[in-house]
C-alpha positions in Angstrom: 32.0 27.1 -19.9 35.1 24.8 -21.5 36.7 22.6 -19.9 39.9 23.8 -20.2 38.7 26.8 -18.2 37.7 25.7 -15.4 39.1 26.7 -11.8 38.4 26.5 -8.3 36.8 29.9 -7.0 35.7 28.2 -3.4 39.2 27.2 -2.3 41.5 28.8 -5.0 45.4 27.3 -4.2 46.9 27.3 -7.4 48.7 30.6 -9.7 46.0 29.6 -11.9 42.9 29.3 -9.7 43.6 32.2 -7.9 44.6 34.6 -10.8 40.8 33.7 -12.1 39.1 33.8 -8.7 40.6 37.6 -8.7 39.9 38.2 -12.6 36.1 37.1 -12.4 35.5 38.8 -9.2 35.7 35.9 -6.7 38.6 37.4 -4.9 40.0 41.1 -4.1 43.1 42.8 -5.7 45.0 42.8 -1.8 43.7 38.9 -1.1 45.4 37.6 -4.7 48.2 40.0 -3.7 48.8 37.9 -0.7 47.8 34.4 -1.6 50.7 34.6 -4.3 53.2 36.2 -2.5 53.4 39.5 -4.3 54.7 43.0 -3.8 52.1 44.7 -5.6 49.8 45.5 -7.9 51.4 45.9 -10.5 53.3 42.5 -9.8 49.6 41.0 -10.3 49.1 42.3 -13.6 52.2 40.7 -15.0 51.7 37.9 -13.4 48.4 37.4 -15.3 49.4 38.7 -18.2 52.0 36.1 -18.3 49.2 33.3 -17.2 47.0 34.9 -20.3 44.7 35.8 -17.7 42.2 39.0 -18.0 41.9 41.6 -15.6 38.8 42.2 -13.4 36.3 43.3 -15.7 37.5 42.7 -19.0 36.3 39.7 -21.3 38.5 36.0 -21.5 39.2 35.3 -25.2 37.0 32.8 -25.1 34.3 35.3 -24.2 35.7 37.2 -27.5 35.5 33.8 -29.5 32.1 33.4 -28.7 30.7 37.1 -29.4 32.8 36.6 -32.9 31.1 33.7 -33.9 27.6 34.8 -32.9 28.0 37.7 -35.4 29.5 35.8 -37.9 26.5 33.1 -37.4 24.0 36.1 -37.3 25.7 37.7 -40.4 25.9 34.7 -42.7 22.1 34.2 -42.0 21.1 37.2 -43.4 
């Protein structure tokens, strides 16, 4: 995992740490809800979307980088 990636999934406190604790399954939709002080769900969404932070589920764009560049190495090679 990068560096710049990084976050604290035991004791999330910060926007940041707790929008990835929620996004890679560490925390549930009503606990990040609460921790930051939201209205609803919908509220969370944009608040990761403006953080550049995936939803539950979905792959981080460094996830994406690294799936591109193992077909491009895998392509080139052949």
């Amino acid at each position: 995992m990068r560096q710049d990636v990084i976050f604290d999934h035991e004791n999330p406190v910060t926007v940041h740490d707790i929008l990835w604790a929620w996004s890679r399954g560490y925390m549930s939709t009503k606990r990040a809800i609460t921790s930051l002080h939201l209205d609803d769900e919908m509220e969370l969404y944009e608040t990761a979307n403006d953080n550049d932070v995936p939803y539950p589920g979905t792959p981080s764009r460094h996830d994406i980088e690294m799936a591109e560049a193992f077909i491009t190495a895998i392509t080139d090679a052949a």
